[in-house]
N, CA, C and O atoms as a MOPAC input file, in Angstrom:
PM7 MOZYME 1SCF
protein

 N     82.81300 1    -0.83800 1    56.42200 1
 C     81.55800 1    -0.99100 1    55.71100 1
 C     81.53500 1     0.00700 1    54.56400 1
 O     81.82700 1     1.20100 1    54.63700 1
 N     81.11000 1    -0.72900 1    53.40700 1
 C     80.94800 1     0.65100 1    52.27800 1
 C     79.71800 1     1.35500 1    52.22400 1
 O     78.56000 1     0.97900 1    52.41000 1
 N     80.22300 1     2.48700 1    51.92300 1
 C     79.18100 1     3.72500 1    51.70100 1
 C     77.69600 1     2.99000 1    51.55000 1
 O     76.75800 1     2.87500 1    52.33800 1
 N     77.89500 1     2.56700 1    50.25000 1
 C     76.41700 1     1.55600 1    49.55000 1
 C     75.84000 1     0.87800 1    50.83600 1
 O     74.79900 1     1.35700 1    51.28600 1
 N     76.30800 1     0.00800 1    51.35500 1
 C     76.06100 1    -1.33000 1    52.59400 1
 C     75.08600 1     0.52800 1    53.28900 1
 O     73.89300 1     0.78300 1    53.12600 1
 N     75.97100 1     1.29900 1    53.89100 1
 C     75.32500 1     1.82600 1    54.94100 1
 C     74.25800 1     2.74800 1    54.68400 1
 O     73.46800 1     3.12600 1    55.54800 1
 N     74.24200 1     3.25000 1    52.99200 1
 C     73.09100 1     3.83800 1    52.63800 1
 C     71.69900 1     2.67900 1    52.68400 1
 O     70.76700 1     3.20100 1    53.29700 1
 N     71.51300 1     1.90000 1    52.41100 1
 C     70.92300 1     0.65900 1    52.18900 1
 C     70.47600 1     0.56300 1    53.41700 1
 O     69.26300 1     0.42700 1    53.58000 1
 N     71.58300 1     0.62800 1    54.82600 1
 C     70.60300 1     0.26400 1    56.02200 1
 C     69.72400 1     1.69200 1    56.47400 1
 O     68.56400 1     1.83400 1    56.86100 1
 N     70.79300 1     2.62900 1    56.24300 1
 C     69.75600 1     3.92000 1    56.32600 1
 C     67.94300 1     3.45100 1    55.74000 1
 O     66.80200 1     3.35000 1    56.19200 1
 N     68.57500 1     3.31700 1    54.69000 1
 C     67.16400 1     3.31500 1    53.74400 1
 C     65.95900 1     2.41400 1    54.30200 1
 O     64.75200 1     2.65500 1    54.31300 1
 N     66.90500 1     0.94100 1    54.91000 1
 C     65.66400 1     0.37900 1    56.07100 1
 C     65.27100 1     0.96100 1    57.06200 1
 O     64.13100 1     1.18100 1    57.47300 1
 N     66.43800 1     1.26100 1    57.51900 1
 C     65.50400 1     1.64700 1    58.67700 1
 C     64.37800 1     2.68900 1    59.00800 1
 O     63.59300 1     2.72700 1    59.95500 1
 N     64.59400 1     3.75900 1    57.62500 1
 C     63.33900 1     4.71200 1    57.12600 1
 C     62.02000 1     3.82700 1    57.03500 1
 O     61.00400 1     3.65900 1    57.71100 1
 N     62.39400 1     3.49700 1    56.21800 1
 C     61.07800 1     2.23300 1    55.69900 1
 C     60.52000 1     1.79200 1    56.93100 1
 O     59.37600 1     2.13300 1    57.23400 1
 N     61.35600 1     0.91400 1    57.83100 1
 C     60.40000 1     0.47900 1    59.08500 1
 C     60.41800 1     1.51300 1    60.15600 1
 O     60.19400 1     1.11500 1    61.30000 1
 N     60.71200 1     3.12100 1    59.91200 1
 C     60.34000 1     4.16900 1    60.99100 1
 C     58.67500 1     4.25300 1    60.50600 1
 O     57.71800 1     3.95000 1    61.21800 1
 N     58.63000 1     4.70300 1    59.23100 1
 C     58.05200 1     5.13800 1    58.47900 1
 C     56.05900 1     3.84500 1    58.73900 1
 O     54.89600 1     4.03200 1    59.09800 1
 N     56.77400 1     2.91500 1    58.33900 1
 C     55.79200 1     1.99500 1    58.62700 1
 C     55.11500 1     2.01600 1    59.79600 1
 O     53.91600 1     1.84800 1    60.01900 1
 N     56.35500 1     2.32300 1    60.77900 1
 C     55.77300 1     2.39200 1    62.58900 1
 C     54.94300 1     3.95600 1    62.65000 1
 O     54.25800 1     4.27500 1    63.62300 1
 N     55.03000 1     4.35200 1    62.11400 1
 C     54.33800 1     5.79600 1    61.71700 1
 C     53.05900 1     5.69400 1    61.10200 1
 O     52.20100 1     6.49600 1    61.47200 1
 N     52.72700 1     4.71200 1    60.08200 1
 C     51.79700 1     4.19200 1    59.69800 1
 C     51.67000 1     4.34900 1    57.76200 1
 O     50.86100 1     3.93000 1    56.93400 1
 N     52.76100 1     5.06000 1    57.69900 1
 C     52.58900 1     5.29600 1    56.46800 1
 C     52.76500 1     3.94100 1    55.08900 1
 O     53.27600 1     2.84300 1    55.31300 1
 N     52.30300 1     4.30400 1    53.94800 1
 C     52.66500 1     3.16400 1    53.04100 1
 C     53.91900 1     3.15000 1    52.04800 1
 O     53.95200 1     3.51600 1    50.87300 1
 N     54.75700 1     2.72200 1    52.70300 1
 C     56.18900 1     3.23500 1    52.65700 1
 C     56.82200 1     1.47800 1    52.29300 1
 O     56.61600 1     0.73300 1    53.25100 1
 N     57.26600 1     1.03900 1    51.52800 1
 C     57.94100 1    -0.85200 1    50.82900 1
 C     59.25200 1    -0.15900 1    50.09800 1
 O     60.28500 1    -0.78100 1    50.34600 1
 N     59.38200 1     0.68600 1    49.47700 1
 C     60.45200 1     0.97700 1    48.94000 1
 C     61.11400 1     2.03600 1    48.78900 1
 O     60.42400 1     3.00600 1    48.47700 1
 N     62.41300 1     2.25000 1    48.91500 1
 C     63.36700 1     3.24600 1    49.00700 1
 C     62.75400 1     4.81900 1    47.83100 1
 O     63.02900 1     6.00800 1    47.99300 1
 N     61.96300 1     4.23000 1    46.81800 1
 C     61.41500 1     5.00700 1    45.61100 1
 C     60.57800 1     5.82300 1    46.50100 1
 O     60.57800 1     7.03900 1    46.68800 1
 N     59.64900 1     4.60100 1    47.16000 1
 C     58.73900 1     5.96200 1    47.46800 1
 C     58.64000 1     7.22500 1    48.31500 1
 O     59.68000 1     7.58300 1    48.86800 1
 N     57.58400 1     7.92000 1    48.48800 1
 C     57.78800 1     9.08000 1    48.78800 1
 C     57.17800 1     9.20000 1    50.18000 1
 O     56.16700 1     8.55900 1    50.47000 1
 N     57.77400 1    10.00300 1    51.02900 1
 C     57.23400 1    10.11900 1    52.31400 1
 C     56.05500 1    11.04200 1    52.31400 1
 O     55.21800 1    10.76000 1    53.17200 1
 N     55.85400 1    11.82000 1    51.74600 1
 C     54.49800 1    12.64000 1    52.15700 1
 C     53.34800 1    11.94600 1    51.03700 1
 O     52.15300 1    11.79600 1    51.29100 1
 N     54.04400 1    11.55800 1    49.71100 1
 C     52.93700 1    10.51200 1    48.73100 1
 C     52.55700 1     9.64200 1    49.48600 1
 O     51.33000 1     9.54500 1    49.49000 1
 N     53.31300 1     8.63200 1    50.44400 1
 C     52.61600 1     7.79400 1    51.35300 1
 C     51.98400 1     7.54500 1    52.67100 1
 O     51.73500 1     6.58600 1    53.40100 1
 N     51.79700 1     9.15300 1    52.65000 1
 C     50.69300 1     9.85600 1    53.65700 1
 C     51.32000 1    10.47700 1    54.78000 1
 O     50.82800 1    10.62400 1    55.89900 1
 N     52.25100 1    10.76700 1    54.45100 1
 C     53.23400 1    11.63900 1    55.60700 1
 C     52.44400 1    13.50800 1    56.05600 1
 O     52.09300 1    14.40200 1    55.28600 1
 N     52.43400 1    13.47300 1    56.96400 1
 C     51.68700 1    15.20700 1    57.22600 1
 C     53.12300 1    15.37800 1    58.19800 1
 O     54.05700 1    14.66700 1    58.56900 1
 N     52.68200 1    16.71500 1    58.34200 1
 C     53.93400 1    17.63100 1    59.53000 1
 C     53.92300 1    16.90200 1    59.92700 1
 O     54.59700 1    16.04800 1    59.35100 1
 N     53.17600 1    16.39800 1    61.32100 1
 C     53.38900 1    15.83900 1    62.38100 1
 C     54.47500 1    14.64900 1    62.27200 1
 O     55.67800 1    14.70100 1    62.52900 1
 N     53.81000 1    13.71500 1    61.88000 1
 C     54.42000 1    12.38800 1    60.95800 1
 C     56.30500 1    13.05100 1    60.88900 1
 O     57.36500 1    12.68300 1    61.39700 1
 N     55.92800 1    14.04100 1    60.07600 1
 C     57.86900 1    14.38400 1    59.62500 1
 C     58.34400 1    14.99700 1    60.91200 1
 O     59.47800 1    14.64300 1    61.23400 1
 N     57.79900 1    15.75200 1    61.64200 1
 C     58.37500 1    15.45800 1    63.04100 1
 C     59.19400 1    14.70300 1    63.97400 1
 O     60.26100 1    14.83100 1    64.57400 1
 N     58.00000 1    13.64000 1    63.81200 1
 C     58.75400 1    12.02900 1    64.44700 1
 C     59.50900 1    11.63500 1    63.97500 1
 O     60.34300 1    10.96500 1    64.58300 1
 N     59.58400 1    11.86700 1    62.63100 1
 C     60.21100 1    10.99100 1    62.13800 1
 C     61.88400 1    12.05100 1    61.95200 1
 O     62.95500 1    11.47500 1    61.75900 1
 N     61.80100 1    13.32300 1    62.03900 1
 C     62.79800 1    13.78800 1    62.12900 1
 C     63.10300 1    13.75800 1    63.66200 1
 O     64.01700 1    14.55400 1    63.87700 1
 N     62.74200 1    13.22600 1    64.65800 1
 C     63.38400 1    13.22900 1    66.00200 1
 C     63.90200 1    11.92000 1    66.27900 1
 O     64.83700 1    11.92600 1    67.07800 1
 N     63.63400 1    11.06400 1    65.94200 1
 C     63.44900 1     9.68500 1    65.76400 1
 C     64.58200 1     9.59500 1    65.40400 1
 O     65.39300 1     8.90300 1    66.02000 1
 N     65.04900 1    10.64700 1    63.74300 1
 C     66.20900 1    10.24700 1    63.08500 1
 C     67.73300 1    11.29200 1    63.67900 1
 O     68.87300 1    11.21600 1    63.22000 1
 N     67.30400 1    12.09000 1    64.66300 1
 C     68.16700 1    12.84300 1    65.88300 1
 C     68.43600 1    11.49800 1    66.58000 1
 O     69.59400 1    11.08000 1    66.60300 1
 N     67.27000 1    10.67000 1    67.24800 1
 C     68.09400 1    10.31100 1    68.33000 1
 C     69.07400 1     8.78500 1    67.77200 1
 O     69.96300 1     8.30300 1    68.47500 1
 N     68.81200 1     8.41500 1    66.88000 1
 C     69.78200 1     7.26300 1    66.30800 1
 C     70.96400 1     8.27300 1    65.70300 1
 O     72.12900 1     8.21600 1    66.09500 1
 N     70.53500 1     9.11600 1    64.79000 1
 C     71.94500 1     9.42100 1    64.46000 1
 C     72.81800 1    10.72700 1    64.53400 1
 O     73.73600 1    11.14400 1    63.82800 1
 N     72.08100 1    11.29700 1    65.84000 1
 C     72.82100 1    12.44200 1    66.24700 1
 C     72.00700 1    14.12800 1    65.80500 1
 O     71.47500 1    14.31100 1    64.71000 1
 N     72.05100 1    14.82500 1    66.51900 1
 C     71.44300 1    16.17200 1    66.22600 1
 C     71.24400 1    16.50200 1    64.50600 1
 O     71.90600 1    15.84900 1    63.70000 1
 N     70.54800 1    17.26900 1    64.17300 1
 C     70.62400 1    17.49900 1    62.84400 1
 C     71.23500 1    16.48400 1    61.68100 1
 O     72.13500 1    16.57900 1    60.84600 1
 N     70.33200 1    15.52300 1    62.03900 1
 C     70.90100 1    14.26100 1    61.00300 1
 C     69.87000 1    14.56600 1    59.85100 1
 O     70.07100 1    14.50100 1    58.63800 1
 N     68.85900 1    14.87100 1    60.43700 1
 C     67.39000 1    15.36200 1    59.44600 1
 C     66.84900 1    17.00400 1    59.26200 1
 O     65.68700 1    17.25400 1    59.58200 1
 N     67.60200 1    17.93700 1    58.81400 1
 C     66.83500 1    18.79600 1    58.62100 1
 C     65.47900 1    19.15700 1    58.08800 1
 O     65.12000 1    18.70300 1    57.00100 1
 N     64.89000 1    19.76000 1    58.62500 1
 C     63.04700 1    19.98800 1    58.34400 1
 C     63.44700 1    20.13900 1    56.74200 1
 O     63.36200 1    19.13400 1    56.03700 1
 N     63.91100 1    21.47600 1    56.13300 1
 C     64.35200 1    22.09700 1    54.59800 1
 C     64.66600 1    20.95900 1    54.28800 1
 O     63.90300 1    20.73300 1    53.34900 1
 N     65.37700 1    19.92500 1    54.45700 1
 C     65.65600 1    18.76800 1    53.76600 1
 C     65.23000 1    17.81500 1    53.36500 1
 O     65.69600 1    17.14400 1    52.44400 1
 N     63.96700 1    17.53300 1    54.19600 1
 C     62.97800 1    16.83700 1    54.21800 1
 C     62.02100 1    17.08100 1    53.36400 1
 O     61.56200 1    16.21200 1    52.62200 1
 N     61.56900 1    18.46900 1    53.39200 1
 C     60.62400 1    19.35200 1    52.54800 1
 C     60.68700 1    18.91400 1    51.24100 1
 O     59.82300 1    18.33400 1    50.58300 1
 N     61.99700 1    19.31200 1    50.88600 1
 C     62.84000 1    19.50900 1    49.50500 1
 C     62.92500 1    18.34800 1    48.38400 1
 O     62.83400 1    18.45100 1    47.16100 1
 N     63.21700 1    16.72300 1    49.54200 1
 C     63.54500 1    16.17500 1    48.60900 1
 C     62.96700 1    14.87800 1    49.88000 1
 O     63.58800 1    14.55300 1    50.89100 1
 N     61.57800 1    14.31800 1    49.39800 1
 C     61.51000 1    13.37200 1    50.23100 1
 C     61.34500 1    11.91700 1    50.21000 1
 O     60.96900 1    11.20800 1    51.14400 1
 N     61.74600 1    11.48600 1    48.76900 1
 C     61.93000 1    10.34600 1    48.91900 1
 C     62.45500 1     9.77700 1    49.79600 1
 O     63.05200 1    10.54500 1    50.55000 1
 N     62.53900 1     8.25700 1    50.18600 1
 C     63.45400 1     7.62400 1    51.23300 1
 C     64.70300 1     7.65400 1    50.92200 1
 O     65.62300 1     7.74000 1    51.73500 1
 N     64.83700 1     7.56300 1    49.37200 1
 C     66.26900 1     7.14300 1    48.76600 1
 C     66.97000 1     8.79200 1    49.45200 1
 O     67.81300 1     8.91800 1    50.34000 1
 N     66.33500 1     9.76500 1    48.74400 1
 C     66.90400 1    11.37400 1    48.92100 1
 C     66.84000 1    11.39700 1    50.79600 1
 O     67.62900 1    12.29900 1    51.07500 1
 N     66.41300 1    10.96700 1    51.80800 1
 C     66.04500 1    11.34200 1    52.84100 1
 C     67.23100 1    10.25900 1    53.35600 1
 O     68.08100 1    10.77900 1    54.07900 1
 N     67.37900 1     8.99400 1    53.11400 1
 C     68.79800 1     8.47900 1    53.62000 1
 C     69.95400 1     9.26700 1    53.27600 1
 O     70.70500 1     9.60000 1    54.19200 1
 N     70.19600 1     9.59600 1    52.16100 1
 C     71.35500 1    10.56300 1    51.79900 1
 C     71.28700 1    11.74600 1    52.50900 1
 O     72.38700 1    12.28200 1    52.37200 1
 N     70.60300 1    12.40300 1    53.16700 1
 C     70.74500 1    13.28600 1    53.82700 1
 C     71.13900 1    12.69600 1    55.24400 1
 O     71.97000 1    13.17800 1    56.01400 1
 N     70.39500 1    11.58100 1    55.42800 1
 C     70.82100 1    11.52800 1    56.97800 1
 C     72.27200 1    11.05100 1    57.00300 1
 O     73.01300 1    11.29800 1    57.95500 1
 N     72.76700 1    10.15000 1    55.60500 1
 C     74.33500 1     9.96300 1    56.02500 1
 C     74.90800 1    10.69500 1    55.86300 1
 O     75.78800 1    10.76300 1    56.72000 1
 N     74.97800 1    11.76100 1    54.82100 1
 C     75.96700 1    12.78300 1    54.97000 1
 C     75.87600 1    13.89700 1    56.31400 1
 O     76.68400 1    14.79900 1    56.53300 1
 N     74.86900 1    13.61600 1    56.99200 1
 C     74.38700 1    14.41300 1    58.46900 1
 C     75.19800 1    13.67500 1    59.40900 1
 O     76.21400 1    14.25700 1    59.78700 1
 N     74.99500 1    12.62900 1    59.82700 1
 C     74.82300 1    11.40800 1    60.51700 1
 C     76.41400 1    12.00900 1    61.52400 1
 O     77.52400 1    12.37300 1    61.13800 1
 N     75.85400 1    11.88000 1    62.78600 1
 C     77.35000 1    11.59300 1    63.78200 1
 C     77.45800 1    10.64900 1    64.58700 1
 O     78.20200 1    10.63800 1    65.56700 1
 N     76.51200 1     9.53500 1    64.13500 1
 C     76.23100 1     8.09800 1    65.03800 1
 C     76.23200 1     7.32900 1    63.76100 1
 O     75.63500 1     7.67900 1    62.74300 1
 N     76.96700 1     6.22900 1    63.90000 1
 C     76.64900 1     4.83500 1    62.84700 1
 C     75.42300 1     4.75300 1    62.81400 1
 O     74.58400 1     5.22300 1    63.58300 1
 N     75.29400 1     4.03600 1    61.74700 1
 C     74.04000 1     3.49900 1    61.14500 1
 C     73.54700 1     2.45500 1    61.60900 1
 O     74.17500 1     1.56000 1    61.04400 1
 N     72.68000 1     1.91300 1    62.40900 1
 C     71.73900 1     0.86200 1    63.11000 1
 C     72.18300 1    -0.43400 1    62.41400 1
 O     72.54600 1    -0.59200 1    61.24800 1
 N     72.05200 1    -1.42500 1    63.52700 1
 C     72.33100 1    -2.59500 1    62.66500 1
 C     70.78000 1    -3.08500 1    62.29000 1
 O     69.79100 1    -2.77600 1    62.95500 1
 N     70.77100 1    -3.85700 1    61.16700 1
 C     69.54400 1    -4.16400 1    60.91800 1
 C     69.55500 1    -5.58700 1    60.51300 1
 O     70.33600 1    -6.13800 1    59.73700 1
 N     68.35500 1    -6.19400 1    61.30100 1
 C     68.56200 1    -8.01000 1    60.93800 1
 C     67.78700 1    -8.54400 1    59.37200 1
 O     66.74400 1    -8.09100 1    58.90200 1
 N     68.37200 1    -9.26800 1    58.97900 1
 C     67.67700 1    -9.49700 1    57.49200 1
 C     66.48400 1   -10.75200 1    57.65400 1
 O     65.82500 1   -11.10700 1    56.67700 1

């Protein structure tokens, strides 16, 4: 699978964590705390992204720093010690 293909599913499956979280989150652009993300919220959503793709797939500082979905998949693949979820289209 190429890089692209697996950033892309990263990037869904943010989107529909994110949604299950409640936030208003449709595209890779937007921003996790612009679309109503608080601590808590980045919590889940950083444990969430432990248990699919392995310990420290999501650092808190990383999250902070740069939180788009697009910037927040790139962190989790270059983290990542579990494949990337399959996702149905």
């Amino acid at each position: 699978m190429s890089e692209i293909a697996n950033d892309q599913r990263v990037e869904t499956w943010l989107i529909g964590v994110c949604q299950e979280l409640g936030l208003k989150v449709t595209t890779a652009e937007d921003d996790f705390f612009a679309a109503g993300g608080t601590s808590l919220s980045a919590v889940k959503l950083i444990d969430r992204a432990e248990e699919v793709f392995g310990e420290d797939a999501l650092p808190p500082d990383d999250l902070f720093a740069e939180s788009s979905i697009r910037a927040v998949a790139s962190v989790i693949q270059r983290n990542q010690s579990r494949p990337a979820p399959v996702t149905g289209s």
